[in-house]
Backbone bond lengths (Angstrom), bond angles and torsions (degrees), N, CA, C in turn:
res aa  C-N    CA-C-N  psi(-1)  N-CA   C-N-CA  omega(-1)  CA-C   N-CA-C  phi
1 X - - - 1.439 - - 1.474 109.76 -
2 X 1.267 113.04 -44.74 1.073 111.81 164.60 1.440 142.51 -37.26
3 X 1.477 92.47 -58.91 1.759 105.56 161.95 1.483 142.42 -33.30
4 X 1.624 76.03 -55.50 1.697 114.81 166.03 1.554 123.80 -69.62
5 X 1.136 120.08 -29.93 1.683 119.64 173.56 1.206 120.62 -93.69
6 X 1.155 117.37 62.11 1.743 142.18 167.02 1.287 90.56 -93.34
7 X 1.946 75.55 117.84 1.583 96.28 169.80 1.436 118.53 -90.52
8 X 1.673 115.11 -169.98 1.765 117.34 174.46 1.926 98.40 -86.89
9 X 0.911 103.42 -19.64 2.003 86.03 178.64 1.593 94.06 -92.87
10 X 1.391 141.79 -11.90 1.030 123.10 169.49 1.983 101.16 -75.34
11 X 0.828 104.74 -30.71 1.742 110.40 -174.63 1.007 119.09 -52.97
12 X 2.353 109.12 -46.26 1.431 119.00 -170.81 1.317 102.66 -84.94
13 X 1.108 130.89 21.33 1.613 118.94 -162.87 1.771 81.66 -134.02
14 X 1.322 134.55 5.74 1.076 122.20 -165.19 1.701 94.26 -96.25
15 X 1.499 137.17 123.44 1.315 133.21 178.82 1.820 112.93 -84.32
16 X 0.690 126.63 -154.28 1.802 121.06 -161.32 1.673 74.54 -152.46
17 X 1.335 104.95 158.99 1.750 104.96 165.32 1.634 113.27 -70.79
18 X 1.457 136.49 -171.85 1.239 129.26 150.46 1.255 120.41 -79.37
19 X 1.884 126.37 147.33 1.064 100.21 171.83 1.486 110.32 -97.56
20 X 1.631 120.56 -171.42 1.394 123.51 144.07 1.158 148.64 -53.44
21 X 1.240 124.50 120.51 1.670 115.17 -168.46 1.085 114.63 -66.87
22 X 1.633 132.78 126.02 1.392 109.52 -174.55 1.636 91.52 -115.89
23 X 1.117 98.32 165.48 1.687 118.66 -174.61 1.562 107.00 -67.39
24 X 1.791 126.12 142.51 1.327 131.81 151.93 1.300 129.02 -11.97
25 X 1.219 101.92 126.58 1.868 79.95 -178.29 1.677 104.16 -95.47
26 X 0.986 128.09 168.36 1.790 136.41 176.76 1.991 100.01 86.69
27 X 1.244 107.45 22.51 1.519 107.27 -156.52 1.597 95.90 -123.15
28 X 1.222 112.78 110.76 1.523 105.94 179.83 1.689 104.61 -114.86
29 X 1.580 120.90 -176.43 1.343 137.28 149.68 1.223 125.28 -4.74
30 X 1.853 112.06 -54.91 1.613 121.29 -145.30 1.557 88.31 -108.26
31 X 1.120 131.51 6.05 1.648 120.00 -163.50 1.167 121.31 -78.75
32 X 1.672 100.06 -28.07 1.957 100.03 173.64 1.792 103.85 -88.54
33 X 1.143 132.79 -28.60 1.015 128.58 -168.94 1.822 109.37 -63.83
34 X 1.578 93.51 -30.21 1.632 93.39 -174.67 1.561 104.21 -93.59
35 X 1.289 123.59 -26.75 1.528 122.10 162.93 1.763 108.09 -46.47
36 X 1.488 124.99 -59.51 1.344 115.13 157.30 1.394 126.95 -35.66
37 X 0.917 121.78 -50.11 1.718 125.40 167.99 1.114 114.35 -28.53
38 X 1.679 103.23 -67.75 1.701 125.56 -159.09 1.336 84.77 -60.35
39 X 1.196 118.77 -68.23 1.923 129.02 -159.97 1.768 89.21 -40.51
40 X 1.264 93.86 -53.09 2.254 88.93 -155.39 1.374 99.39 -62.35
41 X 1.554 123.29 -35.45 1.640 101.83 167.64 0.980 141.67 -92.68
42 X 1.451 94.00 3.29 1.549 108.06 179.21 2.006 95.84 -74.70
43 X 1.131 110.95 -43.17 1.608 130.05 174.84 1.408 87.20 -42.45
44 X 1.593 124.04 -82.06 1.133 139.73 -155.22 1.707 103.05 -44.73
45 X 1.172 113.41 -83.38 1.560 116.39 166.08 1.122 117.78 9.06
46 X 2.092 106.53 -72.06 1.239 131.94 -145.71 2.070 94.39 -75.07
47 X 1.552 96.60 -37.23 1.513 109.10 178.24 1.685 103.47 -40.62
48 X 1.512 79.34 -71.78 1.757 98.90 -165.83 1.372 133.06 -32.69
49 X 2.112 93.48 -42.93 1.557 122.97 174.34 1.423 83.21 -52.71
50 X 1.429 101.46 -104.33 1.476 106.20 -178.26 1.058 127.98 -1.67
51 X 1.352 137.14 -54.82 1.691 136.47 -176.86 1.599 96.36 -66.23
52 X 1.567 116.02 -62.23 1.827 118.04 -177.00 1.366 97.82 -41.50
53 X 1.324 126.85 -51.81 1.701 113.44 -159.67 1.586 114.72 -58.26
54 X 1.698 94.10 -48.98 1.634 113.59 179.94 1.945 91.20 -45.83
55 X 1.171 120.81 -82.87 1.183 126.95 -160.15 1.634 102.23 -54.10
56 X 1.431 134.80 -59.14 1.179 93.80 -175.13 1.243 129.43 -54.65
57 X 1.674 116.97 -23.95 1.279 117.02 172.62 1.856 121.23 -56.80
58 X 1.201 104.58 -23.45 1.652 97.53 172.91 1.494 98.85 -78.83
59 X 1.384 129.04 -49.47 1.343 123.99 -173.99 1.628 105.04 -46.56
60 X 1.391 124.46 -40.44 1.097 111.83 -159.22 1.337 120.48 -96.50
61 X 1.699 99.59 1.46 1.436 104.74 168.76 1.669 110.36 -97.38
62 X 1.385 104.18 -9.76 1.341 108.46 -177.45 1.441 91.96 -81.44
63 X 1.321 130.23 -39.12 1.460 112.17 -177.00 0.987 139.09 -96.80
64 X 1.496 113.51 16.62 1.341 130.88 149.66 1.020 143.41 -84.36
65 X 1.937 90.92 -23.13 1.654 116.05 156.95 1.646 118.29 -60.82
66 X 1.186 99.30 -48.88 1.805 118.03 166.96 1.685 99.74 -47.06
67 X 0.902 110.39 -78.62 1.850 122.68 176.34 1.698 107.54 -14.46
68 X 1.555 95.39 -67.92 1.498 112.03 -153.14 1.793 100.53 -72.77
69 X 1.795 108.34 -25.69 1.214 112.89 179.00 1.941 108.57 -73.75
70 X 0.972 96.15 -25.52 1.587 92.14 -168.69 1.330 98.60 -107.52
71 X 1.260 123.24 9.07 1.779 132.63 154.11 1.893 91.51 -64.24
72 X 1.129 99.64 -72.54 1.539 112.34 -169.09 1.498 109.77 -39.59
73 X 1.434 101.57 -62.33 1.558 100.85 179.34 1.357 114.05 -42.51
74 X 1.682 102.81 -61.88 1.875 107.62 -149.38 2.187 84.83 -54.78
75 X 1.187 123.95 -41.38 1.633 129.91 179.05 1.696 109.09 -35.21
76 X 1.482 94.94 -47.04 1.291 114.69 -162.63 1.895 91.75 -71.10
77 X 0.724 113.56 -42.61 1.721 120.97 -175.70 0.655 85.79 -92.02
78 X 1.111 160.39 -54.97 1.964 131.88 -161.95 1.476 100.39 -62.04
79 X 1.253 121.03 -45.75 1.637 110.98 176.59 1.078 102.04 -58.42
80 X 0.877 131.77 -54.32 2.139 119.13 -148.46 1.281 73.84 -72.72
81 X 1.512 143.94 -87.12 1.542 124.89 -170.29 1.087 124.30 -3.13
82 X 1.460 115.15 -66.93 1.567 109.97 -164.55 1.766 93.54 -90.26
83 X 1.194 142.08 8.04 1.386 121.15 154.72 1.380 93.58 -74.50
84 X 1.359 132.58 -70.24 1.071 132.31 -178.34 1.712 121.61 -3.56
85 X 1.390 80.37 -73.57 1.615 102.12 -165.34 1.471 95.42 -74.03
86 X 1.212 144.53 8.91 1.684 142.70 -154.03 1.975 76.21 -128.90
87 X 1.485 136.17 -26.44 1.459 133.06 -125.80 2.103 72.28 -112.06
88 X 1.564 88.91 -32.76 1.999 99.96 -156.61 1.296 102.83 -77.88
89 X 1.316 100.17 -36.27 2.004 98.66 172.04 1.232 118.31 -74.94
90 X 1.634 127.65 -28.89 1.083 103.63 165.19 0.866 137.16 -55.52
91 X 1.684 109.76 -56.39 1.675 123.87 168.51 1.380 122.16 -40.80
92 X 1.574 113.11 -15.64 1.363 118.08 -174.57 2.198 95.64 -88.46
93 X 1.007 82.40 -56.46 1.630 95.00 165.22 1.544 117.38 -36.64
94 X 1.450 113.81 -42.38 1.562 110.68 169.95 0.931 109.74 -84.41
95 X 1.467 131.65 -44.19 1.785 134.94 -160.93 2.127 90.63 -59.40
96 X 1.558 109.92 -36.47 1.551 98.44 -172.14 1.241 94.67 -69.49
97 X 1.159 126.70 -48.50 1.494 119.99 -166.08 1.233 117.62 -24.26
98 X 2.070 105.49 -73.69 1.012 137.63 171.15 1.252 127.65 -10.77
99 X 1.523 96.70 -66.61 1.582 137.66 177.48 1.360 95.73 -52.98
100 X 1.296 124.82 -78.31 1.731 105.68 179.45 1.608 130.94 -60.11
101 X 1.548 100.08 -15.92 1.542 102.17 177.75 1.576 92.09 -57.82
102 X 1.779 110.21 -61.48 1.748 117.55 -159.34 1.642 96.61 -43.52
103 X 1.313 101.21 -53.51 1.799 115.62 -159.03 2.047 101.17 -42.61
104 X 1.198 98.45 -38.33 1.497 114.90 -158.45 1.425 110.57 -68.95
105 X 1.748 102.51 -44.41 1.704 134.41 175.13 1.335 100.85 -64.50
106 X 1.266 129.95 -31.27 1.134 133.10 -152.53 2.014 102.52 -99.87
107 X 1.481 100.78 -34.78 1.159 121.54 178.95 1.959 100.90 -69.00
108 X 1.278 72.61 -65.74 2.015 77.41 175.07 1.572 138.85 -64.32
109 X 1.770 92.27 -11.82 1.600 99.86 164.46 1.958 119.82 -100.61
110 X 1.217 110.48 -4.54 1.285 143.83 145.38 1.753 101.89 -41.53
111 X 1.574 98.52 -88.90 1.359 82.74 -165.21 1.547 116.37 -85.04
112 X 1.289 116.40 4.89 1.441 119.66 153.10 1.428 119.33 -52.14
113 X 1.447 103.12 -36.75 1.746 125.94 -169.49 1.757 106.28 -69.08
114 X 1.623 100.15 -41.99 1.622 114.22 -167.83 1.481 96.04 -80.81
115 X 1.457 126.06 -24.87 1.432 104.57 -172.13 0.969 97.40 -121.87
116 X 1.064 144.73 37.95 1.637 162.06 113.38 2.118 116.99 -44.05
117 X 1.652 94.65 -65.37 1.362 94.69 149.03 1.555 128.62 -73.82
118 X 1.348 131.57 9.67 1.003 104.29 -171.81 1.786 90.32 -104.17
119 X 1.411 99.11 -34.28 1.662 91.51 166.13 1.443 124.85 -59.01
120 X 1.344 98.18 -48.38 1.757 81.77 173.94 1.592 116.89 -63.69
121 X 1.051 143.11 -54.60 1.398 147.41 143.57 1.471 95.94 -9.02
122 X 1.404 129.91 -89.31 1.527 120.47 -166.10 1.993 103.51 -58.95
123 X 1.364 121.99 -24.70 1.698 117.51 175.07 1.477 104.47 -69.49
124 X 1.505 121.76 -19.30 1.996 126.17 -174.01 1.132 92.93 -78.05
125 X 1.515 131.69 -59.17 1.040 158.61 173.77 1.561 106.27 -25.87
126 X 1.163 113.01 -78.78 1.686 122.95 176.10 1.259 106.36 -62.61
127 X 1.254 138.75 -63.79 1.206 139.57 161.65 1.786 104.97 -11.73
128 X 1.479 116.77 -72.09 1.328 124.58 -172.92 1.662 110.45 -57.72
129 X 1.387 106.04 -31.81 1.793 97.56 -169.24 1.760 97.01 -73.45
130 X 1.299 127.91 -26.33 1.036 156.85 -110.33 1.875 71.53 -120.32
131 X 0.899 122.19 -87.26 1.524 132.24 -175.96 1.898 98.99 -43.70
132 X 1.286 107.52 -27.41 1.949 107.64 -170.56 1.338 97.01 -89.47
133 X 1.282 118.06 -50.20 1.626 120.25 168.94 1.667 115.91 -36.39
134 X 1.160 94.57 -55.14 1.837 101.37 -174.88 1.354 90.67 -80.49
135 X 1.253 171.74 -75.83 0.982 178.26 111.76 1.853 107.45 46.47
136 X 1.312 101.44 -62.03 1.647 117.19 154.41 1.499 120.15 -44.82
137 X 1.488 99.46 -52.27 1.569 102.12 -173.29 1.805 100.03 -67.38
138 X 1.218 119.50 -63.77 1.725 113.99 -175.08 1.220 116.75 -45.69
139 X 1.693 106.14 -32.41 1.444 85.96 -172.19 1.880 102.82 -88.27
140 X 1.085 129.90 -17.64 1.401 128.05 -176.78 1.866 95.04 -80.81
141 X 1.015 139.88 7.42 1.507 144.17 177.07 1.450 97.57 -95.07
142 X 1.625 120.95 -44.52 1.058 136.17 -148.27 1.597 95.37 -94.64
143 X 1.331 115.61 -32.67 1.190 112.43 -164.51 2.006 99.03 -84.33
144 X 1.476 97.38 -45.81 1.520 105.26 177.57 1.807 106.91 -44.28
145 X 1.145 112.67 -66.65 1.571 108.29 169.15 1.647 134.80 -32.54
146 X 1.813 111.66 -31.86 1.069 133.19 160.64 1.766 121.91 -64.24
147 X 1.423 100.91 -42.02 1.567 126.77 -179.44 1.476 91.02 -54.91
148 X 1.396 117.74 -71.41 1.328 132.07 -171.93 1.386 116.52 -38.29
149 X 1.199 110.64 -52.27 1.985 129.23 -166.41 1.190 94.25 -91.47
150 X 1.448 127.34 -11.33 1.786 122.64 -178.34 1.604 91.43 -90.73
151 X 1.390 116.32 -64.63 1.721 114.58 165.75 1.633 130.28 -27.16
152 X 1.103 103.36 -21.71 1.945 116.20 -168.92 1.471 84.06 -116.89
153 X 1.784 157.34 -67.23 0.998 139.79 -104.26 1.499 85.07 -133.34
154 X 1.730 112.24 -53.24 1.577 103.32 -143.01 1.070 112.41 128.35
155 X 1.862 140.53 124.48 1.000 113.51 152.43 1.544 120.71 -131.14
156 X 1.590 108.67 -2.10 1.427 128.35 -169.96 1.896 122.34 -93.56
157 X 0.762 165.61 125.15 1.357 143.75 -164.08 2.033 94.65 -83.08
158 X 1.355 83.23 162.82 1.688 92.03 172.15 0.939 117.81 -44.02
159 X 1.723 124.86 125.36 1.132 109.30 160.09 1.887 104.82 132.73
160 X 1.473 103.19 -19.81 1.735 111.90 -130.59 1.204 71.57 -125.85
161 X 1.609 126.52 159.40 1.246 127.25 160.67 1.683 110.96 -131.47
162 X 1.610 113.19 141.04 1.487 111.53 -166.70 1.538 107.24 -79.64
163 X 1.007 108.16 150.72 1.413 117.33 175.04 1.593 129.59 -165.55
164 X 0.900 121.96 85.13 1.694 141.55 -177.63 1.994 111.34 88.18
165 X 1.811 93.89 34.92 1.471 102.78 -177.55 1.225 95.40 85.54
166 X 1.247 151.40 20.90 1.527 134.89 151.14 1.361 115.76 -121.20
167 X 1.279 125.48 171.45 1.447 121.27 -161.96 1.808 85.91 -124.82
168 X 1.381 104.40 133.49 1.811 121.00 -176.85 1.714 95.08 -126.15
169 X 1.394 78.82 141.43 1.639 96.83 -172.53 1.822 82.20 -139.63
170 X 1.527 95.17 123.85 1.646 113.09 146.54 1.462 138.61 -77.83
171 X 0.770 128.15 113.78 1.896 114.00 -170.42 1.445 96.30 -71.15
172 X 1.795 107.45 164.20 1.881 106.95 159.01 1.705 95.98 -116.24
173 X 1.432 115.77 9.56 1.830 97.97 175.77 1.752 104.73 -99.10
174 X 1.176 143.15 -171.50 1.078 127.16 -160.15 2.055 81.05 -144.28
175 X 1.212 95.34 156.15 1.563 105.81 -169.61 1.622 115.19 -160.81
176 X 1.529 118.81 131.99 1.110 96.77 155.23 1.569 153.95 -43.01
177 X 1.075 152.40 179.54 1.463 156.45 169.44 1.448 93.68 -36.39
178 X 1.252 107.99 -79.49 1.791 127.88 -134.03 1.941 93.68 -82.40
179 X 1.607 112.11 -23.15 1.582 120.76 -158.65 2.254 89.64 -91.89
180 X 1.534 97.18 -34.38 1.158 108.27 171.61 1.716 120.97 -66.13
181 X 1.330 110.50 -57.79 1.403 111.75 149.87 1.566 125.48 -30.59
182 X 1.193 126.94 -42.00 1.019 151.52 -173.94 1.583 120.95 -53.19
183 X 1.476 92.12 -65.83 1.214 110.94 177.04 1.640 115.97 -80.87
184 X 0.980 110.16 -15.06 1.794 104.70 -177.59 1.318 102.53 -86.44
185 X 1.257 122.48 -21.12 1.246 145.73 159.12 1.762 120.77 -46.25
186 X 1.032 76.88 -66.63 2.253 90.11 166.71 1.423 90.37 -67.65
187 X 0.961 160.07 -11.65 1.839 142.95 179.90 1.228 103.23 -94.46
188 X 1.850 122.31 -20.25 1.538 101.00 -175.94 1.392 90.60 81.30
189 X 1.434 121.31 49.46 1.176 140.47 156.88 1.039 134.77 -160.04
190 X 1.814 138.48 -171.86 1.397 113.41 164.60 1.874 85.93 -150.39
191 X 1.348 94.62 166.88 1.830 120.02 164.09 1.328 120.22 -43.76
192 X 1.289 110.47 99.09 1.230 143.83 -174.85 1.871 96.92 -24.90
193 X 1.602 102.39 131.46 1.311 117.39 -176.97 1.538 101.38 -120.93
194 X 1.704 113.90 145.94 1.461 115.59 -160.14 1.168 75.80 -133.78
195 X 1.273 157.36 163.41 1.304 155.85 177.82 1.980 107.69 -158.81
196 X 1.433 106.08 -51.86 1.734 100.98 163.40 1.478 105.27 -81.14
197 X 1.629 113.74 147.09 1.249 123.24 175.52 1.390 125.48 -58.17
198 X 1.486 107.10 -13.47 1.556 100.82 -162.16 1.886 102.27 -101.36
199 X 1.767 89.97 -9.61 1.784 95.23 -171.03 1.852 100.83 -69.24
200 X 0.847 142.61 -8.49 1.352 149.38 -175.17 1.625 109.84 -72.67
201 X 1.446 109.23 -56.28 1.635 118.97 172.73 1.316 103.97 -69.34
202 X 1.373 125.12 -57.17 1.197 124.37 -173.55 1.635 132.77 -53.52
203 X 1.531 101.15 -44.49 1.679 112.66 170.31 1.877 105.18 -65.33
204 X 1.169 107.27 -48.32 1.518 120.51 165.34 1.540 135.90 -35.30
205 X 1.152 104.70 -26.07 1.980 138.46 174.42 1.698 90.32 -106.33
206 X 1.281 126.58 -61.51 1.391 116.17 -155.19 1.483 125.70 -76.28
207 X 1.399 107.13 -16.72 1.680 121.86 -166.88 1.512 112.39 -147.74
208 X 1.687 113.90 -32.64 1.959 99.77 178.63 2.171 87.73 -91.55
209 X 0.862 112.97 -70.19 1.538 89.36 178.04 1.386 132.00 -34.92
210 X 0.952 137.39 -53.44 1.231 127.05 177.13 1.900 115.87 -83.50
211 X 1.435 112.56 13.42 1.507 107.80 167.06 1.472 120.63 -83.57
212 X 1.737 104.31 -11.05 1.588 117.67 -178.39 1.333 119.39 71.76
213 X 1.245 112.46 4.22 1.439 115.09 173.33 1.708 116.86 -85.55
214 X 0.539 108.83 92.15 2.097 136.31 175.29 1.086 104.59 -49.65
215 X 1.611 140.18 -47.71 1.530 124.82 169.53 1.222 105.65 -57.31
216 X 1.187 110.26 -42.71 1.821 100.64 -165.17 1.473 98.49 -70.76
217 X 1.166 132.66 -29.87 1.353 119.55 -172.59 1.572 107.71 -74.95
218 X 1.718 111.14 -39.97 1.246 83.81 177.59 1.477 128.51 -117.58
219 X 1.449 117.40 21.95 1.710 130.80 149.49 1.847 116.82 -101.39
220 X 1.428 113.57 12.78 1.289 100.60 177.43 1.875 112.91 85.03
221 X 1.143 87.80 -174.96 1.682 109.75 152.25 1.871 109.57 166.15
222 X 1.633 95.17 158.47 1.341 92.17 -171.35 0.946 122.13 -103.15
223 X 1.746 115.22 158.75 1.384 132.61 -169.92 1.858 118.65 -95.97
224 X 0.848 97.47 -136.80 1.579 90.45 -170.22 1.950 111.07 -149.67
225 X 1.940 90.52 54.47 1.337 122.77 158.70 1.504 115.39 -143.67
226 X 1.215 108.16 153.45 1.415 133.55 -155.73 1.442 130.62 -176.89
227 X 1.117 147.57 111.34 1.468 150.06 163.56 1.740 120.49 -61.53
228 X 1.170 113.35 -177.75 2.002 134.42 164.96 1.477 100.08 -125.76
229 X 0.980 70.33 -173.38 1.567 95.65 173.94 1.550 102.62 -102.68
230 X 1.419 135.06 0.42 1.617 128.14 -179.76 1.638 94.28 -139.02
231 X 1.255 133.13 -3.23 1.560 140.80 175.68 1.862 107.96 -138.06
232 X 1.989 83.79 122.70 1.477 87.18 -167.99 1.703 94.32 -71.77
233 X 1.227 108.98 -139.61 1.479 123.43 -168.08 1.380 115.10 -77.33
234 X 1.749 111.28 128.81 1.848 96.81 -171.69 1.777 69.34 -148.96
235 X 1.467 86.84 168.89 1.884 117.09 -178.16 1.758 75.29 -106.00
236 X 2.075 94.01 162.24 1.035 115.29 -178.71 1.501 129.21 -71.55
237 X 1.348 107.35 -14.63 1.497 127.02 166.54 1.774 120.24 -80.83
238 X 1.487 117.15 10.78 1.082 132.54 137.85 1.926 100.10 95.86
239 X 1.478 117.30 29.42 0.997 136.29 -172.86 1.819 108.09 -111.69
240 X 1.057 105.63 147.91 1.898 96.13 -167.98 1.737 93.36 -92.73
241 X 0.950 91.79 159.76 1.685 98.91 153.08 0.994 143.50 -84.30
242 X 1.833 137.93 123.49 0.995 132.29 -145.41 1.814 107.25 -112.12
243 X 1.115 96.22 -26.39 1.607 114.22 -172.15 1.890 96.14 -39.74
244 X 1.835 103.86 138.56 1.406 108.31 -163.02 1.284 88.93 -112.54
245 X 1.613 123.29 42.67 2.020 105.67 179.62 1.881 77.55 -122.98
246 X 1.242 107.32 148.38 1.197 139.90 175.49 1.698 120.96 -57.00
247 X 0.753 151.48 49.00 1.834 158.25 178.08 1.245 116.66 15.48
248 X 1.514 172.43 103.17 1.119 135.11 159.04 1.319 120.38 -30.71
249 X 1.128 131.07 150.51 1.541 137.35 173.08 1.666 114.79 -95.16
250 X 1.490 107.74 127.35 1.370 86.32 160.12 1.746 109.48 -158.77
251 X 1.271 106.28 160.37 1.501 132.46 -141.91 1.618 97.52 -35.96
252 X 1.385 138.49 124.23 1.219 123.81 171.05 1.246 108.82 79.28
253 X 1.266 140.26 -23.65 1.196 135.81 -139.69 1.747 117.18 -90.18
254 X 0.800 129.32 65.59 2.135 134.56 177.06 1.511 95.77 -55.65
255 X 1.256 130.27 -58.58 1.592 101.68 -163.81 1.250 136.25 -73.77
256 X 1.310 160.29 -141.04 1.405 155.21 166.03 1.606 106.52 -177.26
257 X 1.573 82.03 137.28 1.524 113.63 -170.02 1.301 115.92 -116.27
258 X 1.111 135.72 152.48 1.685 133.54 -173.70 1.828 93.61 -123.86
259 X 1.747 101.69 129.66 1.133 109.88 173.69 1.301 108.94 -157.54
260 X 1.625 109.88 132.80 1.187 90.51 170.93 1.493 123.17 80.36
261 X 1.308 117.82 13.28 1.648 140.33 161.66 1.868 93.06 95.50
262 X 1.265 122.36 19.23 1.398 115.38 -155.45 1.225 103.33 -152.32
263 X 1.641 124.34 153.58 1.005 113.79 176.33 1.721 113.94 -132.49
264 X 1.182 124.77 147.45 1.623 132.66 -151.60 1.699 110.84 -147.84
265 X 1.171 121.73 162.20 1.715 120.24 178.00 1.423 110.69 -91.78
266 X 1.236 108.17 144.51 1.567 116.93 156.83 1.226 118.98 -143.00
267 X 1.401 117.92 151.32 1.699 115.34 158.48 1.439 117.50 -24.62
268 X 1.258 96.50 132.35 1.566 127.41 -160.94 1.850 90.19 -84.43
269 X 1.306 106.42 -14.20 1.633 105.26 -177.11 1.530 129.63 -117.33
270 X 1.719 99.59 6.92 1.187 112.40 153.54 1.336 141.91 -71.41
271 X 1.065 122.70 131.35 1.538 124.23 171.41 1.643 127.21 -59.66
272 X 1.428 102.10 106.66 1.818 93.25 -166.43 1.904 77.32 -130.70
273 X 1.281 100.14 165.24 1.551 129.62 -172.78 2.266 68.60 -78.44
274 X 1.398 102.69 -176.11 1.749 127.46 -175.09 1.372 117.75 -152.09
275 X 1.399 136.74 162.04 0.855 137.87 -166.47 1.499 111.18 -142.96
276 X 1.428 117.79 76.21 1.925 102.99 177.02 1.460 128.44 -114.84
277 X 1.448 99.80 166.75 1.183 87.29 -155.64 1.903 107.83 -128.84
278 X 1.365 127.35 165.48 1.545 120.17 -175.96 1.134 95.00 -146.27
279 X 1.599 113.58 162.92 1.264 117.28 -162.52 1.891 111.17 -78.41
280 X 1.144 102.85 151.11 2.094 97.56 174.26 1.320 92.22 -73.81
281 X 1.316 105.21 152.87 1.243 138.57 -173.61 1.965 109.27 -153.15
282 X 1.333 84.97 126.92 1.872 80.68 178.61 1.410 117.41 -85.37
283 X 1.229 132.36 167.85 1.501 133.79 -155.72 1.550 136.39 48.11
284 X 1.404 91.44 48.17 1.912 110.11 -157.97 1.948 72.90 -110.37
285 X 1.411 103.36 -178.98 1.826 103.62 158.62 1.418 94.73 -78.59
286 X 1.920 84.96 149.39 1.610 99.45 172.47 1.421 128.02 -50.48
287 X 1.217 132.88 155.82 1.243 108.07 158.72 2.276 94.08 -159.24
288 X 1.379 96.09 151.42 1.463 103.43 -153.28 1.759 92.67 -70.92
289 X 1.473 130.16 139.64 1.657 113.12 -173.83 1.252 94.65 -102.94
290 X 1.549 113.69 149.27 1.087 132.00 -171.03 1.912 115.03 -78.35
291 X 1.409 116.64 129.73 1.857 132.28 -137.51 1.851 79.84 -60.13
């Protein structure tokens, strides 16, 4: 009975032996050796980070150093630039100067140039009157000598009166232009030619006034100039007219007549008294020349 009457507090008080610890399971040999591994590269890594950080940090102070240096420079060149460009405007500033000084020299040797020709032009000029003068003078020497031997000998035929070394003959029949032409023509003459401006008044006082003929004084008569309609004004000896006084005009009118110290146009188909003239010649009959 005894044996048998085991109680429950004899039960809870009863201990079990200890057991053995047995090892992890999934846990072999190699497990710490490779935990070292992980650790040493995990170390390594952490190294490596570390070294990259350090170094980019020198890189990045080096390249800010670079930065801040080529801040300075590009500074450093922007000045000399703008001296430069401050050095280029001036020079541009003189080169205009220049440019208008030359432009000005150039302007002023221009018209140095124009009135350079205009003197020589006005020295051709004088030169030429200069050659007409002497030219004038021989022949008015030449003519005076004629005056002289016309005074002692004669130089006009009967009839004719002398006047500046030519012999003028008035008609008393009255004739057209061309019928007038005509006839001075049959004498071995032609229609009186006036060629200086002043010989018109002058022959006009010296020979139609004092011939007493009154028509002619007061209808004119014609000389031996005339125009076309495609040829301005020429004398009959085939020379133009130079005279610079203006003509009266009149209707139709090509020929020209002297009246009245003056000379003016008329119909080429009117009947006017004429006036022609031939050269003096000495040993003609005398005849007294008109002052």
């Amino acid at each position: 009975m005894s044996q048998e009457g085991v109680t429950y507090a004899d039960l809870r008080f009863v201990r079990s032996p200890p057991e053995k610890s047995s090892p992890p399971r999934g846990l072999g040999p190699w497990t710490w050796p490779l935990a070292l591994t992980l650790m040493g590269a995990c170390l390594f890594l952490l190294a490596s980070t570390i070294g990259v950080g350090i170094r980019y940090w020198q890189v990045s102070q080096q390249l800010q150093q670079a930065s801040h240096d080529r801040a300075a420079e590009r500074e450093i060149l922007a000045q000399k630039i703008r001296a430069k460009e401050h050095q280029l405007e001036e020079a541009t500033g003189e080169l205009s100067s220049h440019r208008l000084t030359l432009q000005g020299c150039e302007a002023s040797g221009n018209r140095m140039q124009a009135r350079l020709q205009e003197l020589e032009q006005a020295l051709s000029g004088a030169n030429d009157s200069l050659a007409l003068l002497r030219e004038e003078k021989s022949r008015s020497e030449e003519e005076l000598l004629q005056a002289r031997s016309c005074q002692q000998a004669g130089c006009c035929p009967v009839g004719w009166k002398l006047f500046r070394w030519k012999c003028l003959w008035i008609s008393w029949d009255w004739k057209s232009w061309e019928d007038s032409k005509k006839d001075c023509e049959r004498k071995e003459s032609q229609l009186l030619i006036l060629k200086k401006p002043w010989d018109a008044g002058e022959m006009w006082d010296a020979v139609v006034r004092k011939s007493g003929k009154r028509s002619l004084q007061s209808d004119g008569a014609w000389i031996g100039l005339r125009k076309t309609s495609r040829q301005p004004l020429f004398w009959v000896d085939g020379s133009p007219y130079e005279g610079t006084k203006q003509l009266p005009s009149y209707y139709n009118g090509y020929c020209v007549k002297i009246r009245d110290r003056d000379l003016s146009f008329g119909g080429c188909s009117a009947t006017l008294q004429y006036i022609c003239e031939k050269a003096a010649s000495p040993g003609l009959p005398a005849q007294v020349p008109s002052p």
